[in-house]
C-alpha positions, 0 to 999 in steps of 0.5 A, a space after each residue: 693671590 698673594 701678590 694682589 693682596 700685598 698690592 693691596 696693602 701696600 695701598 692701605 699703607 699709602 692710604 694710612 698716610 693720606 689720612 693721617 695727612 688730613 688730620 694735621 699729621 705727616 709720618 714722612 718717614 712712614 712714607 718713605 719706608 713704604 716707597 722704599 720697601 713695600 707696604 708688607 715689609 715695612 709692616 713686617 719690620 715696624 711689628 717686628 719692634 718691641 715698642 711701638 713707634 711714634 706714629 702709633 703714639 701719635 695715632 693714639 693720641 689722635 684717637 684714630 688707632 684704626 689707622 695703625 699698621 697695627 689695626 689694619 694688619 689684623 684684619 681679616 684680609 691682610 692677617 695671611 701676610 704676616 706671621 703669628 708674632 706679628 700679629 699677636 704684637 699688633 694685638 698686645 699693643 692695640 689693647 695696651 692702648 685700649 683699642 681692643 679689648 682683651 677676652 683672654 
């Protein structure tokens, strides 16, 4: 199981690009990290950061938040792949942006 929904993610993580792509913007970098590493890992060590990338910038500025590692980490399907402190990073920066809300 786990290995089809890494499989998978690593897919969303192409996708991120694809679609970023569409929208003028190419995070080359990005890619190679996921072609070198995987989908999860680069995942893993992009959240593992204190701050937030330039691509999570530059996804903010394009309004398109839901294409972040960030988003797509913490939805339901894919939160198993990652550990608590990820996942509460990938929340305290989306709602830092104003992505989500905070209800605490």
């Amino acid at each position: 199981m786990t290995q089809a929904l890494e499989e998978q993610f690593h897919a969303a993580m192409l996708s991120i690009y694809e679609q970023a792509a569409e929208l003028g913007y190419r995070p080359s970098y990005f890619l190679r990290m996921v072609h070198s590493m995987s989908g999860v890992d680069t995942a893993r060590t992009l959240l593992d950061r204190d701050a937030p990338t330039d691509g999570f910038t530059r996804l903010w500025e394009l309004g398109k938040l839901d294409l972040s590692i960030e988003a797509i980490a913490l939805s339901p399907q894919y939160e198993t792949l990652f550990t608590t402190g990820h996942l509460h990073r990938a929340e305290k920066r989306l709602i830092e942006y104003g992505y989500l809300k905070d209800d605490t």
